[in-house]
C-alpha positions in Angstrom: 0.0 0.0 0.0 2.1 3.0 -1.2 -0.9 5.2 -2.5 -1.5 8.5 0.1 -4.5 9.5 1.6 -6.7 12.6 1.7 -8.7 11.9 5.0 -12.2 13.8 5.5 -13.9 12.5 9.1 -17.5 12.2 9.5 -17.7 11.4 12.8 -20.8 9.7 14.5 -22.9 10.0 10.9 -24.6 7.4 10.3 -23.7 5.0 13.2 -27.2 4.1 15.2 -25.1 2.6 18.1 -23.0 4.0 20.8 -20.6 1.5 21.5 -19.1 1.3 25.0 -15.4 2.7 24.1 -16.7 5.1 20.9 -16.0 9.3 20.8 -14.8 9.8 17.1 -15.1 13.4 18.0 -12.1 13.3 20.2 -10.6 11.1 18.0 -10.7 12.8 14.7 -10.8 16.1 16.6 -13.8 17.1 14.4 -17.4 17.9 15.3 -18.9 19.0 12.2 -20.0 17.1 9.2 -18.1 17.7 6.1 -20.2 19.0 2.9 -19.6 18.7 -1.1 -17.9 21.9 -0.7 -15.6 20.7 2.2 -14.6 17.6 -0.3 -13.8 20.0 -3.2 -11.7 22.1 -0.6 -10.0 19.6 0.6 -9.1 18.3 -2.6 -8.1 21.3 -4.0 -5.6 21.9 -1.2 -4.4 18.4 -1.3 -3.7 18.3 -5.2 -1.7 22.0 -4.6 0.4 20.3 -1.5 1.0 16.9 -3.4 1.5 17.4 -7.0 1.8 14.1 -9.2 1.8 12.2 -6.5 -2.3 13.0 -6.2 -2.6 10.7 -9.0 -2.3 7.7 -7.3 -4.0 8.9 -3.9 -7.2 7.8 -2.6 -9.9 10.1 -1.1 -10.8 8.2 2.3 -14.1 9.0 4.3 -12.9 7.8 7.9 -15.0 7.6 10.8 -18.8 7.4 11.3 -20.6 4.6 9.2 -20.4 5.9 5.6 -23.1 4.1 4.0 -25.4 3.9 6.6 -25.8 8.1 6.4 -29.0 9.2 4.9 -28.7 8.7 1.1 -29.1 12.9 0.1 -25.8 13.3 2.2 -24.3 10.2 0.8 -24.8 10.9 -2.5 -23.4 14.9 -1.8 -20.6 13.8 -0.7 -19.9 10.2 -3.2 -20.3 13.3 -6.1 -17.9 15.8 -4.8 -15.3 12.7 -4.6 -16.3 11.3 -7.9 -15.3 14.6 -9.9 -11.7 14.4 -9.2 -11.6 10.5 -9.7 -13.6 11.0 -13.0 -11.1 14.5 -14.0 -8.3 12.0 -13.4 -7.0 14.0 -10.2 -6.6 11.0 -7.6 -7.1 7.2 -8.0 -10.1 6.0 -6.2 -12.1 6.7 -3.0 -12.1 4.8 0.1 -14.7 4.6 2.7 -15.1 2.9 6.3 -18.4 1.7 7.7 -20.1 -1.1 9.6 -20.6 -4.4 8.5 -24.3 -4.7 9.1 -24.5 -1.1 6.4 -23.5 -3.5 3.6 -25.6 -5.0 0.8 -25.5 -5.1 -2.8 -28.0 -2.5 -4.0 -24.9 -0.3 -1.6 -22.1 -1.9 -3.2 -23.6 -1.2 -6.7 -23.8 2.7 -5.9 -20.2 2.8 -3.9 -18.6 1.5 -7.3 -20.8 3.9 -9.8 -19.1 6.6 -8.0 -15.6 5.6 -7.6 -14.9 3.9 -4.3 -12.1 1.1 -4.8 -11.7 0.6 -0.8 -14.6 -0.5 1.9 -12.9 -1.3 5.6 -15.0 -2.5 8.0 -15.4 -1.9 11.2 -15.3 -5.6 12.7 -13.2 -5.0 16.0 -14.2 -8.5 17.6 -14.9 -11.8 15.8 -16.2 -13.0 19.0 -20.2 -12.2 19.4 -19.7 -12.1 23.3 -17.6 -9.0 23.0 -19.4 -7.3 20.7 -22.8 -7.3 23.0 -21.2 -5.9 25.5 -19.7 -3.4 23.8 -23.0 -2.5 22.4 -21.7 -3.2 18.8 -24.9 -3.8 17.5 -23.8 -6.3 15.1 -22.3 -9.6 15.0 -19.2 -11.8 13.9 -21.5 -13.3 11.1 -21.9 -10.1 10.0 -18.7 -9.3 9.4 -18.4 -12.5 7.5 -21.1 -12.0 5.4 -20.6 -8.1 4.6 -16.6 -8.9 3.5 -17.6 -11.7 1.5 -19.9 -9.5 -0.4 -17.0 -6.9 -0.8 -15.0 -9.2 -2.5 -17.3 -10.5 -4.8 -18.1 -7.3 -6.0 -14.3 -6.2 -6.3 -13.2 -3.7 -4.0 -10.5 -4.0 -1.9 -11.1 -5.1 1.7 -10.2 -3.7 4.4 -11.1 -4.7 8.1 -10.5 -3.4 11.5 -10.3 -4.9 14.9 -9.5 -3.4 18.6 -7.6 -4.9 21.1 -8.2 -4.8 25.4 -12.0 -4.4 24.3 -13.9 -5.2 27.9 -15.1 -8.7 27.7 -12.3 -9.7 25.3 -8.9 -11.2 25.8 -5.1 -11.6 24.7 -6.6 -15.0 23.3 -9.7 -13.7 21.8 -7.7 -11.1 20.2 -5.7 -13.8 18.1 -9.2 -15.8 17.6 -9.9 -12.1 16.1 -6.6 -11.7 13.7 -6.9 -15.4 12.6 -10.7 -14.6 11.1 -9.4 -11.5 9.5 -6.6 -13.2 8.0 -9.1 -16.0 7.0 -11.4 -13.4 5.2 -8.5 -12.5 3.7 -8.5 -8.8 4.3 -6.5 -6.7 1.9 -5.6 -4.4 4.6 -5.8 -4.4 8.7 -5.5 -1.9 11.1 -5.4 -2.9 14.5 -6.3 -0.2 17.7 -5.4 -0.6 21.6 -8.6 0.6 23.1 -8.2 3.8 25.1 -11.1 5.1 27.8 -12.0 8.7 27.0 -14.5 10.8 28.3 -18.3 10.6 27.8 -18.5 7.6 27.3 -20.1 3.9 28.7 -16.2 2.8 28.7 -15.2 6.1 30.8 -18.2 5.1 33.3 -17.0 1.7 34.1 -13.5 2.7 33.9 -14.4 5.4 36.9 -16.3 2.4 38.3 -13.8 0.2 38.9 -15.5 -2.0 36.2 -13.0 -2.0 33.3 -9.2 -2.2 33.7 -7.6 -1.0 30.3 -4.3 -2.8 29.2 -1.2 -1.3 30.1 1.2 0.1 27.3 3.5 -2.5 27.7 1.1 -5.2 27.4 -0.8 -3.7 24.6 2.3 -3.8 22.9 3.1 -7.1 23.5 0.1 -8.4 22.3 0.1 -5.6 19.0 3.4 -7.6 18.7 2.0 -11.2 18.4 -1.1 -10.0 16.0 1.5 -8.0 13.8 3.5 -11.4 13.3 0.8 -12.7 12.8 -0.3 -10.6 10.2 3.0 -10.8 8.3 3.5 -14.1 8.0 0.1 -14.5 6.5 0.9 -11.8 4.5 -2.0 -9.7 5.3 -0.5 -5.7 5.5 -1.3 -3.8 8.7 -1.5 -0.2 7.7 -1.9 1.4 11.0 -1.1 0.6 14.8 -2.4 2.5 17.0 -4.6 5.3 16.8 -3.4 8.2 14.9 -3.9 10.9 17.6 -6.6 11.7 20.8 -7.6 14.8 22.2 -5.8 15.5 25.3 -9.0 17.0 27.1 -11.0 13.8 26.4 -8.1 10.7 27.1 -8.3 9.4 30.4 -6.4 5.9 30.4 -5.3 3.1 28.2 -2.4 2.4 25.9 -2.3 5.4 23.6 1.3 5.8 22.1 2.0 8.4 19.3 4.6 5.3 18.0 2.9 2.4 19.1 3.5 0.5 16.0 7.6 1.1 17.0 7.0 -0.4 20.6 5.1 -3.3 19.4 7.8 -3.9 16.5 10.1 -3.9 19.3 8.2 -6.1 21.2 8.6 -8.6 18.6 12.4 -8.6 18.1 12.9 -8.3 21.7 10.9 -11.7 22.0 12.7 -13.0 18.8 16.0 -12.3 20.4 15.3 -14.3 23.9 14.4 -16.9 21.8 17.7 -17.8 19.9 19.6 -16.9 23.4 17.3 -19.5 25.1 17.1 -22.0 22.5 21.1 -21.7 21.9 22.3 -20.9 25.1 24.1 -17.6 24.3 25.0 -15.4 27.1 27.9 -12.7 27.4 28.9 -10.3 24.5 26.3 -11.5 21.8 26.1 -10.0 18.2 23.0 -9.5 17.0 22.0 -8.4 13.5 18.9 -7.9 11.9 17.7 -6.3 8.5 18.7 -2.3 7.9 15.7 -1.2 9.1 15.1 -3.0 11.9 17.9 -1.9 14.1 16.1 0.6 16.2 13.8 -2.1 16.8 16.0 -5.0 18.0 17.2 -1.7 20.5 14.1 -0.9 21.7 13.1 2.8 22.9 15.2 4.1 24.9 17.5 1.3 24.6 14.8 -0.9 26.6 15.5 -3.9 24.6 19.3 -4.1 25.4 18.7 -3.9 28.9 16.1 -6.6 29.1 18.7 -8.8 27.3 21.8 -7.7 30.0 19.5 -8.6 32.6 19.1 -11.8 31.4 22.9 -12.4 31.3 23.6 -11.0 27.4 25.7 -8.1 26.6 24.5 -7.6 23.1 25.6 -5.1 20.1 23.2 -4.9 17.3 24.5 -4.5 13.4 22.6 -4.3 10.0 22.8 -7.0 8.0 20.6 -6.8 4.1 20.9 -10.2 3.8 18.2 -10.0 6.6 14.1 -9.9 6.1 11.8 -8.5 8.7 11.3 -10.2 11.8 14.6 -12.3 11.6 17.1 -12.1 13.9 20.7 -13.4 13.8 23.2 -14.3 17.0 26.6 -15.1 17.6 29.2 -15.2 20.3 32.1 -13.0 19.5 34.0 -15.0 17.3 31.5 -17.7 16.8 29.3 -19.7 14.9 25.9 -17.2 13.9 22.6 -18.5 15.0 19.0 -17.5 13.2 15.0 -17.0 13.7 12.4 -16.0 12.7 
């Protein structure tokens, strides 16, 4: 996925539920709805910022439940995104919504105007979590709403939350391995975050909900990105993008969380070949060129978690290394490698 994106919110349109944890305001930092004229702005602005590179960008409608708006709004805004499309201007249009907002007589409309990318908001796969999180919709719905994407050719995208209350590390997996068995185009997974005004603030105050810690969030982001990329499913975001500082009140919100849980990973990669090989003292370890501040860790985390465990270990590049594989050595002997 190397297109851009021209984002335009429309937060809380359309969506006839308020789910436990949900305040798109604070999220997008938005509160009013965007027009035609706000699309052809935005546009405009966007073309003049990124030249050619507009060509192969993608107009995306995040937030809210795009097709479940009332049609006359729909339909204002599906035209104002259609006339740069048609002009040539940017690629496509992508747009989020529920999975119970999907049907063919929908579908047939999204792709008269343009719209080459549908995620879904599926968050759980597990129908236990998603009643109590007053989701409003179910697993099966999710299955049956992707598998009509697909048929009808647009890319699919699906999304899923982590730390959800009801849910699990476990269920969380259960989660990734139906996405991955829908075969999603593109995943974003989010840490859920309390914020204010909400059902999830109100049990959060009441001693109800216990949010995960950054450190565990991570953790677990870790497993579900390896997950991911070893089915070769992309995750295009980790993490929310931003909150509102007025409305956060607890949970794992990172501005890098996609860094910690990548570190996460190597860190776990890296006790493995110590454990498995019995490597302790000076260790090299390499990994691929891009992956060195990861096998670190923030603020050199990583490094220390190894000394602790008896290994004094330097890190080098190596580009005959992937992602997510890690080599080790003593100083001066035999190299060790997994992945």
């Amino acid at each position: 996925m190397k297109h851009a994106n021209i984002a335009l919110f429309v937060p809380h349109a359309g969506c006839p539920y308020a789910c436990s944890f949900c305040d798109q305001r604070s999220i997008t930092g938005q509160n009013r709805l965007p027009t035609g004229d706000t699309v052809r702005q935005t546009v405009k602005t966007a073309l003049a910022q990124m030249g050619e590179r507009a060509k192969t960008a993608q107009l995306a409608f995040f937030g809210g439940s795009f097709t479940a708006v009332p049609r006359a709004y729909m339909l204002e805004l599906l035209e104002a995104a259609w006339e740069p499309v048609q002009a040539g201007k940017i690629a496509s249009i992508r747009v989020s919504t529920r999975p119970d907002a999907i049907n063919q007589e929908i579908l047939a409309l999204l792709k008269r105007y343009g719209v080459a990318s549908i995620e879904l908001g599926a968050q759980s796969m597990v129908d236990g979590v998603l009643r109590r999180n007053g989701r409003g919709h179910s697993a099966q719905d999710t299955r049956r709403a992707a598998r009509l994407i697909q048929e009808a050719g647009f890319e699919l995208g699906l999304q899923m939350m982590t730390g959800l209350p009801g849910d699990s590390d476990e269920g969380a997996v259960q989660t990734a391995k139906e996405l991955i068995a829908l075969k999603a185009d593109t995943v974003r997974v989010y840490p859920t975050v309390v914020l204010k005004n909400t059902e999830l603030s109100r049990q959060y105050h009441a001693g109800e909900y216990v949010p995960q810690t950054l450190k565990s969030a991570a953790a677990l982001g870790g497993r579900l990105l390896l997950l991911f990329h070893k089915a070769g499913v992309p995750v295009i975001r980790m993490g929310l993008h931003s909150v509102d500082p007025a409305a956060f009140e607890a949970g794992p919100f990172h501005p890098a969380f996609r860094d910690l849980c990548e570190g996460e990973i190597y860190l776990s990669l890296a006790r493995q070949i110590l454990a498995k090989e019995k490597l302790t003292g000076e260790i090299e370890l390499r990994v691929a060129p891009g992956a060195v501040s990861k096998m670190i860790g923030l603020k050199k985390r990583n490094l220390q978690a190894l000394q602790d465990a008896g290994a004094f270990c330097t890190v080098r590049a190596d580009s005959g290394l992937s992602s997510y594989e890690v080599t080790a050595k003593r100083r001066n002997g035999d190299a060790f490698k997994i992945h």
